[in-house]
C-alpha positions in Angstrom: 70.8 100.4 121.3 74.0 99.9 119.7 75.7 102.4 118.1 77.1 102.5 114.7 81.0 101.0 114.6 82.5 101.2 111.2 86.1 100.5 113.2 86.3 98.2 116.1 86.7 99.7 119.3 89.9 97.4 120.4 92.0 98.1 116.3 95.8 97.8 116.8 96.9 98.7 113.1 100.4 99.7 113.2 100.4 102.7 111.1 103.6 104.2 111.6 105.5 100.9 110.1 104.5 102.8 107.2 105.6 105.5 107.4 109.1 104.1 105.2 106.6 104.1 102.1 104.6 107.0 102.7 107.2 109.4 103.0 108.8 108.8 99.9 105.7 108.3 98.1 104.1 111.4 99.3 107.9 113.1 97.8 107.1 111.7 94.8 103.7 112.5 94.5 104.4 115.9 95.5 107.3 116.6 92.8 105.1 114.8 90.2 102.3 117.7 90.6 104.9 120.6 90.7 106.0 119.7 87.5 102.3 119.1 86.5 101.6 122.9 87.5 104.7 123.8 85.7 104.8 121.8 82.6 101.0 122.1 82.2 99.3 124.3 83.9 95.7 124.8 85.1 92.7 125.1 83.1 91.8 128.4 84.3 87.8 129.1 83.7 86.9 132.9 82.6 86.6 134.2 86.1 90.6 133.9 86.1 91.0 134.6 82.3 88.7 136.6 80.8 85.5 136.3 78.4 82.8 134.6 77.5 80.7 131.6 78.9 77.5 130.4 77.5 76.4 126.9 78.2 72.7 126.1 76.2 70.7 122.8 75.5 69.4 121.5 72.7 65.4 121.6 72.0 65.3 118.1 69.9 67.4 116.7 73.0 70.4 116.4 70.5 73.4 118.8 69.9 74.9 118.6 66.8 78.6 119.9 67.2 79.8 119.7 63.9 76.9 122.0 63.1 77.2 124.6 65.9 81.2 124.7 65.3 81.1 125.9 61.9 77.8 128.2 63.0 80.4 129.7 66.1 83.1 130.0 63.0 80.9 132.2 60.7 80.1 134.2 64.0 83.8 135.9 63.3 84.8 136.2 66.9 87.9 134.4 67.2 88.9 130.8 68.8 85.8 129.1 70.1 85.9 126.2 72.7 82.5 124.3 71.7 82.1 121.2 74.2 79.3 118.8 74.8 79.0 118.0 78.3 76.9 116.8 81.4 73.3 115.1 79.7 72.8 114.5 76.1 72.2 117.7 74.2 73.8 120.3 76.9 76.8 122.6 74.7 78.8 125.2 76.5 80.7 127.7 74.1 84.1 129.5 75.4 84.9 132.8 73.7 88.0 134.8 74.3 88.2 138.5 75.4 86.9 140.7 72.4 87.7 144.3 71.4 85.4 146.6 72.4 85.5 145.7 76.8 82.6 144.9 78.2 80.4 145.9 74.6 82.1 143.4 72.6 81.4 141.0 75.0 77.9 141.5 75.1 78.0 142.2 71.5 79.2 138.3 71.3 76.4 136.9 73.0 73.3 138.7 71.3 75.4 137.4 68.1 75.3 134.0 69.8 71.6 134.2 70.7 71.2 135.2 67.0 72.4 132.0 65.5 71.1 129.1 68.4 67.9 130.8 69.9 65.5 128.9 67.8 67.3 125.6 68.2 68.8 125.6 71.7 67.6 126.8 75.2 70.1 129.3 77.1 70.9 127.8 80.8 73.9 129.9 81.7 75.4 133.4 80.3 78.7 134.4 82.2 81.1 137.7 80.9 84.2 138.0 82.5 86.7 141.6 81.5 89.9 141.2 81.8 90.1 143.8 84.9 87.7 141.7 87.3 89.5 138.4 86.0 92.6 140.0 87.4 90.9 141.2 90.7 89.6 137.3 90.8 93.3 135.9 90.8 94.5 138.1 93.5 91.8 138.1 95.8 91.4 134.0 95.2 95.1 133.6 96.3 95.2 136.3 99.3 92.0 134.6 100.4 94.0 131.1 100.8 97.3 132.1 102.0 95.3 134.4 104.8 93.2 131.5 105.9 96.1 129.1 106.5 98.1 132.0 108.1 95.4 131.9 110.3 94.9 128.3 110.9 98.7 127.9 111.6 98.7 130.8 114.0 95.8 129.1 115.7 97.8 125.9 115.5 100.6 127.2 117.2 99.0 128.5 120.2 97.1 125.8 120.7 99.6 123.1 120.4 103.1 122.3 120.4 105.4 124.1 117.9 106.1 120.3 117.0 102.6 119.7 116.4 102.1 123.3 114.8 105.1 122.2 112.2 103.3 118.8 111.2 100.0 120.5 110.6 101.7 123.0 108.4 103.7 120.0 106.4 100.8 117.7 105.6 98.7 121.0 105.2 101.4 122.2 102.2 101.2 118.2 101.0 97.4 118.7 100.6 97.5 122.1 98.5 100.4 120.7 96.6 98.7 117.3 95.4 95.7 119.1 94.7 97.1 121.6 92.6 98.5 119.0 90.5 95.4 117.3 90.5 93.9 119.9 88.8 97.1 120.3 86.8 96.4 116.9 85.4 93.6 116.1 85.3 92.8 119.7 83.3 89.7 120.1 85.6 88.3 123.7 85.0 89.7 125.9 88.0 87.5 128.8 88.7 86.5 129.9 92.0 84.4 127.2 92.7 87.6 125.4 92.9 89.2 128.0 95.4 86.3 127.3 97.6 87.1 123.8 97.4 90.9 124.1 98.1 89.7 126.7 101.5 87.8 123.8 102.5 90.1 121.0 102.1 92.4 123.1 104.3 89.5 123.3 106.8 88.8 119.2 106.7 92.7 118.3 106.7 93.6 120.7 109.5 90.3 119.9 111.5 91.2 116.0 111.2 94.7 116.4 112.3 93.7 118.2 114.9 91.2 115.8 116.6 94.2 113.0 116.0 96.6 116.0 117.8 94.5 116.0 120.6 94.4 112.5 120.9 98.0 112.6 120.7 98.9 115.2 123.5 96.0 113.6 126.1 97.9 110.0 125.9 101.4 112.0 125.9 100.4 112.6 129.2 99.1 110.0 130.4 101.9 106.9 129.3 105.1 108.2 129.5 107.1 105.3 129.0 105.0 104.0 126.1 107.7 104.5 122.5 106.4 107.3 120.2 105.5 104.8 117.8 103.3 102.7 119.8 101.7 105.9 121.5 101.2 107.4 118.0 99.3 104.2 116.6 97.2 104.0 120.0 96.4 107.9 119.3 95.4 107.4 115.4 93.3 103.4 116.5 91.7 105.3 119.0 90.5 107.9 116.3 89.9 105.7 113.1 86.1 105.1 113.8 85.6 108.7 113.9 88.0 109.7 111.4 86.3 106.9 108.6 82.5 107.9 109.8 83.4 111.5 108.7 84.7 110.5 105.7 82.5 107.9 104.3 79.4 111.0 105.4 81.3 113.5 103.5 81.7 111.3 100.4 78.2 110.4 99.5 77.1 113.7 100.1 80.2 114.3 97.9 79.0 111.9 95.5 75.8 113.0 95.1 77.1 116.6 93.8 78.8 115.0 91.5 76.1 112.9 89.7 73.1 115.7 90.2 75.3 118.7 90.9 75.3 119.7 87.3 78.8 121.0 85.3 78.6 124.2 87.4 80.1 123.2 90.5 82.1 119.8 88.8 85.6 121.3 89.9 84.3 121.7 93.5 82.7 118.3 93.6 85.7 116.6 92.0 88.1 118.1 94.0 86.4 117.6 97.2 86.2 114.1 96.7 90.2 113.9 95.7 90.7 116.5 99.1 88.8 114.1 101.4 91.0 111.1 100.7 94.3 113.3 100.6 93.6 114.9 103.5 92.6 111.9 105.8 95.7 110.1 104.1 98.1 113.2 105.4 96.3 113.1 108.7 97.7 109.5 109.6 100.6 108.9 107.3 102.0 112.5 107.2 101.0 114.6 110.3 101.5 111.7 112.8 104.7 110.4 112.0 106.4 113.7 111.5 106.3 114.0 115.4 108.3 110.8 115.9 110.8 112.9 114.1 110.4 116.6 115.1 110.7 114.8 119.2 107.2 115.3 120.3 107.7 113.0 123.0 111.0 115.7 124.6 108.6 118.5 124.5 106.1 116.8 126.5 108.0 115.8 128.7 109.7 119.2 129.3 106.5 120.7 129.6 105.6 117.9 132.2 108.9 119.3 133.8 107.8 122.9 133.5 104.7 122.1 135.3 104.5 121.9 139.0 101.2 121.1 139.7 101.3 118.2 136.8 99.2 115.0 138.1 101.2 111.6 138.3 101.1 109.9 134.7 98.7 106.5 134.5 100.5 103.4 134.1 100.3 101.2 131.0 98.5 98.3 132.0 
């Protein structure tokens, strides 16, 4: 039986005659969303901000907004975010920290169930104080910066430090491009969407790395093949694997995103966006950075190093 090829077995793409346009567009891309994050900022959800969530559904299978924001105005509890989202009918209401701590919060949402509960069915009640909001944002951004200090650390021992520094560079191109996709698009960013930046780290690094190993194993064996050419052979040799895993990942990707439901949107959406970034900086980024960083000196001074090294396979 045959098996499944997506990518021809004998591709020759030349991807690193790109590498002149992906470069500077990556630069680009990457100045573009630090300006994003500074200019605009993220749309931080209560788990990083504080207060009230309460996202209900109309009985009639109609919300009327213009009647439940002058109903959440009488309610006297400051700025309310009313939005109509996911199916027809389905409300969420955003209020802001109230006085009182964790009282006035609650105080909020029996005032809440006061005015809708004969009209609209309650799906989700979340109260966020200012305290655990805090304790959110530090643990969410020691929780990343640990997981790629470990990755790297990994990385380095494993490989290279050549190898080890273009993991790290299209690893920082990921987080950076992501981050300003969230910055622009004004995507929610709760935790949901740390989980889904931890696991974009965990795709891009694990699809470099299978492309790395590719790249080492022919390193060895043509030594008078260019950089270039050995780095395209490395990536052609990869592509079927590397496009199965992220067509897979994509519909089941996809399928969050039309059934999910608006509680794990951020993680959906940016899961799709980290997918196609991080197979992108796997090729275009990673790759190429060897040809720069001399990937092919170190191997052959640890070829050099090694007595017992076997003969290198000619290029046929």
């Amino acid at each position: 039986m045959k098996l499944l090829r997506i990518v021809p077995d004998d591709t020759k793409f030349g991807f690193m005659n790109f590498r002149s346009i992906s470069f500077p567009v990556s630069a680009l891309l990457s100045v573009v969303s630090v300006v994003a994050f500074l200019m605009i900022g993220l749309n931080f959800g209560i788990d990083f901000t504080g207060g009230t969530l309460i996202e209900m559904k109309a009985m009639s299978g109609k919300a009327d907004i213009a009647a439940v924001r002058t109903a959440t105005a009488d309610l006297a509890v400051g700025d309310v975010e009313v939005q109509e989202f996911g199916n027809q009918g389905e409300v969420s209401l955003r209020f802001g920290l109230q006085p009182g701590g964790e009282k006035g919060q609650q105080a909020v949402v029996e005032r809440v169930r006061g005015a809708f509960g004969k009209d609209y069915e309650f799906r989700r009640v979340e109260v966020v104080g200012p305290r655990v909001s805090g304790e959110l944002v530090q643990s969410g951004i020691l929780g990343v910066v640990l997981s790629i200090l470990a990755v790297l650390v990994y990385l380095w021992f494993r490989f290279e430090w050549q190898f080890a520094v273009g993991a790290v560079i299209a690893t920082l191109h990921d987080l950076v491009l992501t981050l300003g996709f969230f910055a622009i698009t004004q995507i929610e960013f709760n935790m949901t969407s740390i989980a889904a930046i931890l696991t974009i780290v965990g795709y891009s690094l694990n699809d470099t790395v299978v492309v790395f190993d590719r790249i080492r194993e022919l390193l060895r064996k043509f030594k008078k093949l260019p950089i270039a050419q050995l780095l395209d052979l490395s990536i052609n040799t990869t592509l079927s694997r590397t496009v199965m895993t992220s067509v897979t990942t994509s519909l089941a990707l996809l399928a969050l995103v039309f059934f999910g439901g608006a509680v794990i949107k951020s993680f959906s959406y940016a899961m799709i966006f980290g997918v196609v970034i991080g197979t992108y900086s796997s090729i275009f980024i990673a790759a190429p950075v060897l040809i720069y960083l001399g990937a092919r000196i170190a191997a052959e001074a640890t070829e050099t190093m090694a007595p017992d090294a076997e003969p290198a396979t000619k290029l046929k």
